[in-house]
C-alpha positions as CSV (number, residue, x, y, z in Angstrom):
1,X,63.8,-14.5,-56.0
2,X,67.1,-16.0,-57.2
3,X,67.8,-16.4,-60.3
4,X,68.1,-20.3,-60.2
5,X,64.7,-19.7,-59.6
6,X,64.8,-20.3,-55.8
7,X,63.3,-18.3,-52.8
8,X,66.3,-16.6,-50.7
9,X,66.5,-16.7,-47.4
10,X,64.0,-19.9,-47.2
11,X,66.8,-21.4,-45.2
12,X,67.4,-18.7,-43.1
13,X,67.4,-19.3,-39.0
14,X,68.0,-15.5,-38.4
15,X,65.7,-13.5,-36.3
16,X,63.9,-11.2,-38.5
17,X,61.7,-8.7,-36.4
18,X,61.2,-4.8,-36.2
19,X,63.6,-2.9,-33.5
20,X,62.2,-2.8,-30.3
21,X,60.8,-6.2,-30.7
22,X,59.3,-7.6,-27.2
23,X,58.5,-10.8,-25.8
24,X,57.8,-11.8,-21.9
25,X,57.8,-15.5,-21.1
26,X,56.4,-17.3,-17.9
27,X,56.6,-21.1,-17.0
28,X,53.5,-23.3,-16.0
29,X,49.3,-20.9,-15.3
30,X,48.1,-24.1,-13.3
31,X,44.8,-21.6,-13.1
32,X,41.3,-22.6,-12.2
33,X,39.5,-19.4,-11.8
34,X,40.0,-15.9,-13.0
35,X,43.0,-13.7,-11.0
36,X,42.5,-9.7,-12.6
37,X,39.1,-9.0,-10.7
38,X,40.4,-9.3,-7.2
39,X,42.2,-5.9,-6.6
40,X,44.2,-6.6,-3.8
41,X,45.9,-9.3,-4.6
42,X,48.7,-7.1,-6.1
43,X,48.7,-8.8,-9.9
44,X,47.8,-5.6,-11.8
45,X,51.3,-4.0,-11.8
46,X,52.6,-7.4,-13.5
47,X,49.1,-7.4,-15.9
48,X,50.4,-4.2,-17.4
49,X,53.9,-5.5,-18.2
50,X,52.2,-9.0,-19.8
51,X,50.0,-6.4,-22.0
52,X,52.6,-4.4,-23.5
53,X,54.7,-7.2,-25.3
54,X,54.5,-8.1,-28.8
55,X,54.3,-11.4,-27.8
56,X,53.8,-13.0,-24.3
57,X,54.1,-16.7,-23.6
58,X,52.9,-19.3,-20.8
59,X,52.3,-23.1,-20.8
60,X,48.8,-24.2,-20.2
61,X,48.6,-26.6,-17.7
62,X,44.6,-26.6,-17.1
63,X,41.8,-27.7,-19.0
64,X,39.2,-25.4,-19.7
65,X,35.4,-26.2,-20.3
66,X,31.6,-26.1,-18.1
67,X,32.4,-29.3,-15.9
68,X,28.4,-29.2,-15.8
69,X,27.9,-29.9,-19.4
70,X,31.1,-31.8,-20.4
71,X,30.1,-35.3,-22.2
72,X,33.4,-36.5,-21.4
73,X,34.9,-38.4,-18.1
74,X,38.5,-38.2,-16.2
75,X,41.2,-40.3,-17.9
76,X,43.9,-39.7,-15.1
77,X,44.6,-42.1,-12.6
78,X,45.9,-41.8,-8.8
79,X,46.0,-37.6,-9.9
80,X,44.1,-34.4,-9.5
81,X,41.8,-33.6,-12.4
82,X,42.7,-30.0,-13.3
83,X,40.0,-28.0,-14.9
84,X,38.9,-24.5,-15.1
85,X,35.5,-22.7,-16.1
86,X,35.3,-21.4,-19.7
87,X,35.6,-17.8,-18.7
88,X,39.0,-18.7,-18.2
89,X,39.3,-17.6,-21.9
90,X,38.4,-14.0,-21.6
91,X,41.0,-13.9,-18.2
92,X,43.7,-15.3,-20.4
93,X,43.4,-13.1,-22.8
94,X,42.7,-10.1,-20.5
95,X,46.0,-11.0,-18.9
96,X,47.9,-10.5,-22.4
97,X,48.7,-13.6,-23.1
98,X,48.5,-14.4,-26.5
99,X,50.0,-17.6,-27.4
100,X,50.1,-20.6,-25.1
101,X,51.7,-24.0,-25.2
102,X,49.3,-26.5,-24.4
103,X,51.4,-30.0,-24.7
104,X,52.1,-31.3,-21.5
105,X,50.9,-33.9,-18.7
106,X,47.5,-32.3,-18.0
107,X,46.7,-32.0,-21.8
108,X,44.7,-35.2,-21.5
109,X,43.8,-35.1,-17.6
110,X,39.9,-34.7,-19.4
111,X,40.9,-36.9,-22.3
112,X,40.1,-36.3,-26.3
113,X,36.7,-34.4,-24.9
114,X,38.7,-31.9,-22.9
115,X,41.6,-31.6,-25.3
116,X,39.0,-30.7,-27.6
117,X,36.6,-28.3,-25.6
118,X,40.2,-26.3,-24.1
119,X,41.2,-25.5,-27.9
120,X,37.6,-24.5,-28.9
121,X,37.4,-21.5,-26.0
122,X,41.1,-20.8,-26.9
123,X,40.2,-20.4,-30.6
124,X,37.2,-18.2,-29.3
125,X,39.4,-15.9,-27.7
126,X,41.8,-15.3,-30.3
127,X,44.8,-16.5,-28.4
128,X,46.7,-19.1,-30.2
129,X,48.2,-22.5,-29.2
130,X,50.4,-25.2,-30.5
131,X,51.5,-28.6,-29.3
132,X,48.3,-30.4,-29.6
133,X,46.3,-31.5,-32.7
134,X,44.0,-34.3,-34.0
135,X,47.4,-36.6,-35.2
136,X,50.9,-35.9,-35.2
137,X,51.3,-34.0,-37.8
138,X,49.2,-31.3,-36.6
139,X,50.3,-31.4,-33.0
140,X,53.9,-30.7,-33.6
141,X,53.5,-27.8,-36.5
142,X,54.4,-24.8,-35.5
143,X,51.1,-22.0,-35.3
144,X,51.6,-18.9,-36.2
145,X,50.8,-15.2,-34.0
146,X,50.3,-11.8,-36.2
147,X,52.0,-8.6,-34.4
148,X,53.0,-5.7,-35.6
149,X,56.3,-6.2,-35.4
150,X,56.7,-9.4,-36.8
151,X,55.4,-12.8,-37.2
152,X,55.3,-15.3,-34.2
153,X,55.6,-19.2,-34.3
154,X,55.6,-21.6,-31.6
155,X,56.2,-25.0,-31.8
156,X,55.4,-27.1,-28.6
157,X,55.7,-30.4,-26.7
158,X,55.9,-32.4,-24.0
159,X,58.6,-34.6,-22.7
160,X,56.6,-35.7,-19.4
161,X,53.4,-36.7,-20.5
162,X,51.0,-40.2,-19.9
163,X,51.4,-42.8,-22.8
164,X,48.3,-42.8,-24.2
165,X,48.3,-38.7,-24.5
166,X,50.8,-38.7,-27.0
167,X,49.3,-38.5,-30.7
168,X,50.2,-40.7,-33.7
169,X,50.2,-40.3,-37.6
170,X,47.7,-42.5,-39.6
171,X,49.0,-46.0,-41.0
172,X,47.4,-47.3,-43.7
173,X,43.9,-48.2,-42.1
174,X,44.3,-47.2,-39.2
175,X,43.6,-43.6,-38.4
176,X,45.8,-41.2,-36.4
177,X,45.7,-40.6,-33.0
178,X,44.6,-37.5,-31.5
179,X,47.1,-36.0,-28.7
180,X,50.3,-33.9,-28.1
181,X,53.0,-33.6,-29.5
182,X,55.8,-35.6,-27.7
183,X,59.7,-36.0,-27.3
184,X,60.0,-39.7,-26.3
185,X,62.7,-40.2,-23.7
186,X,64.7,-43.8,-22.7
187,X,65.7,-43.4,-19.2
188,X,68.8,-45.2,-17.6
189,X,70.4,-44.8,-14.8
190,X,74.1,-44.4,-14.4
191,X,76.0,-45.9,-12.1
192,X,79.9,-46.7,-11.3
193,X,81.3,-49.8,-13.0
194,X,82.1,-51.4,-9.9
195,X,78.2,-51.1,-9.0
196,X,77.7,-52.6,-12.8
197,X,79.6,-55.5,-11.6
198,X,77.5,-56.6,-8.7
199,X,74.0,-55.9,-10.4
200,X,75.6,-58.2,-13.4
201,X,76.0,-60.8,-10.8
202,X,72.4,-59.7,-9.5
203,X,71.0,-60.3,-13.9
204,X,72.8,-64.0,-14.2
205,X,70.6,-65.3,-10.5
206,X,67.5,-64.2,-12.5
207,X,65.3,-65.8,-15.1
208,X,66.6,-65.2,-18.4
209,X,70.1,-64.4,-17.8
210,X,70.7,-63.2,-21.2
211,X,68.2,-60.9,-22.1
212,X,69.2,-57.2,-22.4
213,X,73.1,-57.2,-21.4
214,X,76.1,-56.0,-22.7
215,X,79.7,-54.8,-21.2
216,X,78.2,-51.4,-20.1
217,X,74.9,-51.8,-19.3
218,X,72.4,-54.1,-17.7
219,X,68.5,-54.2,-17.4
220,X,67.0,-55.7,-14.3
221,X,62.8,-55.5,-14.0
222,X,62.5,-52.5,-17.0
223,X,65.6,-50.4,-15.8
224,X,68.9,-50.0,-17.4
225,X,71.5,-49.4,-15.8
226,X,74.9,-48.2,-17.6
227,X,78.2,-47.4,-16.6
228,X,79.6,-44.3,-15.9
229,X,81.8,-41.8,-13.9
230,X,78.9,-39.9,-11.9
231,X,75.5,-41.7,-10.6
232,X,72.8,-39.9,-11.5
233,X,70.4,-40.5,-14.5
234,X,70.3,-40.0,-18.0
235,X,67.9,-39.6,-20.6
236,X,67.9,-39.9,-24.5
237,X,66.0,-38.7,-27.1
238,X,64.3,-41.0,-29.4
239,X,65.8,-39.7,-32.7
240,X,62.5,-40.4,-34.8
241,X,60.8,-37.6,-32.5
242,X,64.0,-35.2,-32.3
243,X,63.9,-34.8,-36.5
244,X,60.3,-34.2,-36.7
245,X,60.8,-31.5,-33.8
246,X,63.6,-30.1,-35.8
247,X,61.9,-30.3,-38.9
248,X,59.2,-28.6,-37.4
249,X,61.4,-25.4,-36.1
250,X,62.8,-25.0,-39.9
251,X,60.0,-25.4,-41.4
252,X,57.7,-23.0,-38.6
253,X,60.9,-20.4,-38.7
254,X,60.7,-20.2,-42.4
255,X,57.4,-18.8,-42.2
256,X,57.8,-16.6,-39.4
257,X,60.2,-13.8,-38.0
258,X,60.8,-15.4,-34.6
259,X,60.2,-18.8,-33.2
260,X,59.8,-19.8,-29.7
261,X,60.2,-23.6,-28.8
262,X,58.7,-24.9,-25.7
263,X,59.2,-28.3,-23.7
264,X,57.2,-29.3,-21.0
265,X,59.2,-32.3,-18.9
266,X,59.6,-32.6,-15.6
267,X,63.1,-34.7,-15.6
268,X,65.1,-35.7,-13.8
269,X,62.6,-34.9,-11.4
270,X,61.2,-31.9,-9.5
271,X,63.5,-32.1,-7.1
272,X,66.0,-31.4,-8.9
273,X,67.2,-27.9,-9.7
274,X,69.1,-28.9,-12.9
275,X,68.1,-30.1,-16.2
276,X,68.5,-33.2,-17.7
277,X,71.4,-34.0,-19.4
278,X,69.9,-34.2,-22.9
279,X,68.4,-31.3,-22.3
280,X,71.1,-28.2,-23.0
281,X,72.5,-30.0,-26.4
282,X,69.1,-30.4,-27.3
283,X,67.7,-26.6,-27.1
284,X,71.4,-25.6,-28.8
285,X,70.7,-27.9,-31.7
286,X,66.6,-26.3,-31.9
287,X,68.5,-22.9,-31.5
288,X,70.7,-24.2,-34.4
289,X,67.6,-24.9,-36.4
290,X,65.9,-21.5,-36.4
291,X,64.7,-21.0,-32.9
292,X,64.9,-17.8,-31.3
293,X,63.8,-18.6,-27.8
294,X,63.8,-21.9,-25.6
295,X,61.6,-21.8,-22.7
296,X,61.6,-24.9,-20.2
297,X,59.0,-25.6,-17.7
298,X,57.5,-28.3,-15.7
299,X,59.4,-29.0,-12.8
300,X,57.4,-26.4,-11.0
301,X,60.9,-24.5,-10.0
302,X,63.8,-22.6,-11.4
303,X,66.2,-23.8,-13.0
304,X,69.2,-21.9,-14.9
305,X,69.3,-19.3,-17.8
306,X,71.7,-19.7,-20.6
307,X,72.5,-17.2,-23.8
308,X,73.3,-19.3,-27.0
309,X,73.9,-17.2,-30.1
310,X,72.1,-14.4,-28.2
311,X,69.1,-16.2,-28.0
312,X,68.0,-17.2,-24.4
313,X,67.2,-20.6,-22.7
314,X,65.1,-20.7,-20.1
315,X,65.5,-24.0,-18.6
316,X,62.7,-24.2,-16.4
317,X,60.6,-21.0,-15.5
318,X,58.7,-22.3,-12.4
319,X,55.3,-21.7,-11.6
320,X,53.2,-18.4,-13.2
321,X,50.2,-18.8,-11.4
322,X,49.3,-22.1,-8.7
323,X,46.2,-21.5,-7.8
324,X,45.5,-24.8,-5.7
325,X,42.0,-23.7,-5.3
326,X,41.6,-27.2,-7.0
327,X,38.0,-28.3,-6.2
328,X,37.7,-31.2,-8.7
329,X,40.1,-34.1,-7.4
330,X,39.4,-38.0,-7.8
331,X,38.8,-40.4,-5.7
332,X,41.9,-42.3,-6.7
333,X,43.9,-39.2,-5.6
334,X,41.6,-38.7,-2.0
335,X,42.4,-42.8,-1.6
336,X,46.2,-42.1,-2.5
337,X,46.9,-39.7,0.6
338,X,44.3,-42.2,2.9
339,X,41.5,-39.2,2.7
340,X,37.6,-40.3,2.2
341,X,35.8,-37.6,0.2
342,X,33.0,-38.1,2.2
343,X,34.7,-36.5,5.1
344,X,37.9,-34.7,4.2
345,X,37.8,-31.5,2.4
346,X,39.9,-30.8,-1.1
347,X,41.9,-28.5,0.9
348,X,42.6,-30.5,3.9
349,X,43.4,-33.2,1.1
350,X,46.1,-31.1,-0.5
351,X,47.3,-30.1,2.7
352,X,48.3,-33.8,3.2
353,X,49.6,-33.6,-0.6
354,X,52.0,-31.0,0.2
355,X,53.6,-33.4,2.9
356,X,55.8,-34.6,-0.4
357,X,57.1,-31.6,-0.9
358,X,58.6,-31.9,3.0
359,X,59.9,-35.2,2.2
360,X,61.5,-33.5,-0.9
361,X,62.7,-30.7,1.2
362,X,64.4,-33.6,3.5
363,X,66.7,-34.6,0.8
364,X,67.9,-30.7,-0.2
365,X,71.7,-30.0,0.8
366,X,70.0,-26.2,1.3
367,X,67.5,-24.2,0.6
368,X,65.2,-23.6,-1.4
369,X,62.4,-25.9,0.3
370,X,59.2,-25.7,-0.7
371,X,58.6,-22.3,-0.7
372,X,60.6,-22.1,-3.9
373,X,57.7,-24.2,-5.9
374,X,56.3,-20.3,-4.8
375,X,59.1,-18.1,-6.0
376,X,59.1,-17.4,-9.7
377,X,60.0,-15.0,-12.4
378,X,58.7,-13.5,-15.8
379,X,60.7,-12.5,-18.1
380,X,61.0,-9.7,-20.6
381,X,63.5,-9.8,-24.0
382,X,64.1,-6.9,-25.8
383,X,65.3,-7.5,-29.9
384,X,67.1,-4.6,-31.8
385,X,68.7,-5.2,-34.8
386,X,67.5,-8.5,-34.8
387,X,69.9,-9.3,-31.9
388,X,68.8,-9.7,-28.5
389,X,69.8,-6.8,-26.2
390,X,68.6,-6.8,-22.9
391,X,66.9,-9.6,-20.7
392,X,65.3,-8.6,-17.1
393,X,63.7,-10.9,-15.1
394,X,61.1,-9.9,-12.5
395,X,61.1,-12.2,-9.2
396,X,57.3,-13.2,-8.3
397,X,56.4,-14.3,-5.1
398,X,52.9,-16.5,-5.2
399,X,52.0,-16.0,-1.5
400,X,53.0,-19.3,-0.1
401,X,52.0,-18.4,3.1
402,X,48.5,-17.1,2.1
403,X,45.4,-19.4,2.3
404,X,44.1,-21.2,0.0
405,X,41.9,-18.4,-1.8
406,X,44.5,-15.9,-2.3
407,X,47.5,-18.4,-2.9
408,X,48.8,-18.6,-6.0
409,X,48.3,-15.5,-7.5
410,X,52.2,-13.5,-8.5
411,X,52.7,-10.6,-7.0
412,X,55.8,-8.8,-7.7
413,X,58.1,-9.7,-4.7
414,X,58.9,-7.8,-2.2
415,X,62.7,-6.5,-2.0
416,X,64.1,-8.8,0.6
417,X,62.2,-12.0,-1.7
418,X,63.4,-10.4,-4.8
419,X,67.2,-10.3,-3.7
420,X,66.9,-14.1,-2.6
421,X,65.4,-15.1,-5.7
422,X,67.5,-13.7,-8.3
423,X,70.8,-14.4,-5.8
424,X,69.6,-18.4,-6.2
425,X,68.8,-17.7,-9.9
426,X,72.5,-16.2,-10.7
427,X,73.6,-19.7,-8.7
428,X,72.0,-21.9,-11.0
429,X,72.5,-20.0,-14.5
430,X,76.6,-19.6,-13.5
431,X,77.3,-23.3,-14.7
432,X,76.2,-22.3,-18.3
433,X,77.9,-19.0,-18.0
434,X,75.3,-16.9,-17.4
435,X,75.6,-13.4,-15.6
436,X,72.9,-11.7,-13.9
437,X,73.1,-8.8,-12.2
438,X,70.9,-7.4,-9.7
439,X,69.4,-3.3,-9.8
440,X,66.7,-2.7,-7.3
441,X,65.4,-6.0,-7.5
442,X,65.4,-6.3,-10.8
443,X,67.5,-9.2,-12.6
444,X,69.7,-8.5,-15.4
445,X,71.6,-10.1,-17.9
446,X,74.3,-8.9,-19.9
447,X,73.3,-10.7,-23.4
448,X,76.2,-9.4,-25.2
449,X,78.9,-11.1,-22.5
């Protein structure tokens, strides 16, 4: 203690773990049944490397109680209904995972009920999970793993997520809301000023001419629309929900020796294979704060790796496991893709599903198509001297071409796989000057450089 009578180091955003340190993130487990038992579906290899980290990571994008006994009803609408039995607990935790995120646009698929039941066989398992909670407060405070070489917080939520999923503090009588943890973002879209022009001509022809206008911007039926140099959209924070996230990294970092932040957001859309653009100033400034790893998912692909401060920033980390052995689905989503649950089968509905994914494939300049929502990594950090040192990534491949009971699952890829996915990887991490070399099909990044 200082002699002002202060703690030192309470401030302190450095990583503060034993040498030798280890953590392996993956991006979304969209699981609905247990993956270890069946032996030839190649998984054990990668089981082995999840087990042996201090500290491995994945979003949970399921819920997870006995559909047979749950008191609770559907709250999505127009979507599938994911769900998985509880012995989904034991698998998770077999698998070595042993801290989850669990804030993103499945969280309330099952509303409050399954929120609920999902954290109760998560807390029965020992594996711990952050981003949701019974108001605000709680859902965005960092939890807190023991290992034995340091202690682990995560701090989680959700930039893609439906309205009434995202939680509130109480106000005087009224109570607060139950949900997830959330990063509010106002969308716009950007367009050339000589495009501004004309939809300003477009605003003064409709009712209420002066609502919502200004030199650089216009807002016709909900959408803005601002000036700019490159179309595209764009997306900003709201700055009520970036402090409390940042308050909540500082204040989770100052009780722990490393901090992993995750987002779940699938902007500006999953077909893109970039981020946002709030997105990299955002994870530098959570970096800033005390974070010691940034790990992106949602979009259901790649997207780019960057080192800030040696500290890495996994944009988006694809799929884990997509099992679409998804046997609960809704009418609404049976009616959305003109299928009658009567007649058509769950997977001769998703098989129409996927057809989006081929319209998506339409508007790629090159590949990858839709295979790529297939092709994945995991990736293992090594810390010594409280410094990141080495980075490999391991390409997965999820069997796009298996059917529907074996698809899904990672398997380590195959060489010629491997090659292709770490060669499209090093494409999209060059921008933030990222370089990833490739050793028997094994992706490595030079942390120091």
């Amino acid at each position: 203690m200082a002699q002002d009578g202060k703690f030192d180091n309470v401030g302190s955003t450095a990583t503060n773990v034993v040498d030798g340190f280890t953590m392996v993130a993956v991006g979304d487990l969209m699981m609905r049944r247990p993956v270890t038992t069946n032996q030839r579906n190649g998984f054990q290899p990668i089981v082995e490397k999840l087990r042996n980290a201090d500290v491995t990571f994945g979003n949970l994008e399921t819920n997870i109680f006995d559909i047979r006994a749950f008191k609770g009803s559907p709250q999505v609408n127009g979507d599938s209904y994911h769900v998985a039995s509880p012995d989904l607990g034991p698998e998770l935790k077999a698998m070595g995972f042993n801290i989850l995120s669990y804030a993103n646009n499945h969280t309330f698929d099952w509303g409050l009920e399954g929120m609920r039941e999902t954290g109760r066989v998560l807390d029965q398992n020992g594996i711990i999970y952050a981003g949701v909670g019974e108001d605000l407060a709680r859902a965005g405070a960092a939890r807190y793993l023991e290992t034995t070489r340091g202690r682990v917080a995560l701090v989680a939520f959700a930039a893609t997520f439906p309205p009434m999923a995202r939680a509130g503090d109480p106000a005087g009588e009224a109570p607060g809301r139950p949900g997830l943890a959330a990063l509010r973002l106002a969308h716009s879209v950007v367009i050339r000023p000589e495009m501004l022009t004309s939809l300003k001509q477009i605003r003064k022809e409709l009712p209420d001419p002066l609502c919502c206008e200004n030199e650089d911007q216009v807002v016709i039926a909900g959408t803005t629309f601002k000036s700019g140099e490159k179309v595209g959209y764009s997306f900003e924070p709201d700055a009520r929900d970036v402090n409390e996230i940042l308050r909540n990294v500082r204040g989770g970092k100052q009780y722990s020796d490393f901090l992993i932040v995750s987002n779940h957001g699938h902007e500006p859309g999953e077909w893109s294979q970039e981020p946002p653009d709030y997105e990299q100033s955002f994870a530098r400034a959570l970096i800033d704060a005390g974070a010691d790893a940034y790990v992106g998912h949602g979009p259901h692909r790649l997207r780019g790796i960057e080192i800030y401060k040696r500290r890495p920033i996994f944009y988006s980390l694809g799929h884990f496991v997509f099992d679409n052995l998804q046997s609960v689905q809704g009418a609404d989503y049976y009616a959305r893709y003109n299928k009658d649950p009567r007649v058509d089968t769950v997977a001769e509905l998703l098989v129409e599903s996927m057809k989006d994914w081929a319209r998506v494939d339409a508007l790629e300049k090159e590949p990858p198509n839709r295979e790529a929502f297939y092709q994945s990594i995991y990736t293992a950090s090594r810390f010594e001297q409280n410094q990141l040192v080495e980075l490999k990534l391991f390409p997965v491949g999820l069997g796009y071409s298996e059917r529907l009971a074996n698809r899904g699952v990672p398997r380590l890829a195959a060489q010629p796989e491997a090659e292709a996915i770490l060669a499209h990887l090093q494409k999209l991490s060059r921008p933030f000057g990222t370089d990833i070399t490739i050793e028997n099909g094994v992706g490595i990044i030079n942390v120091a450089k």
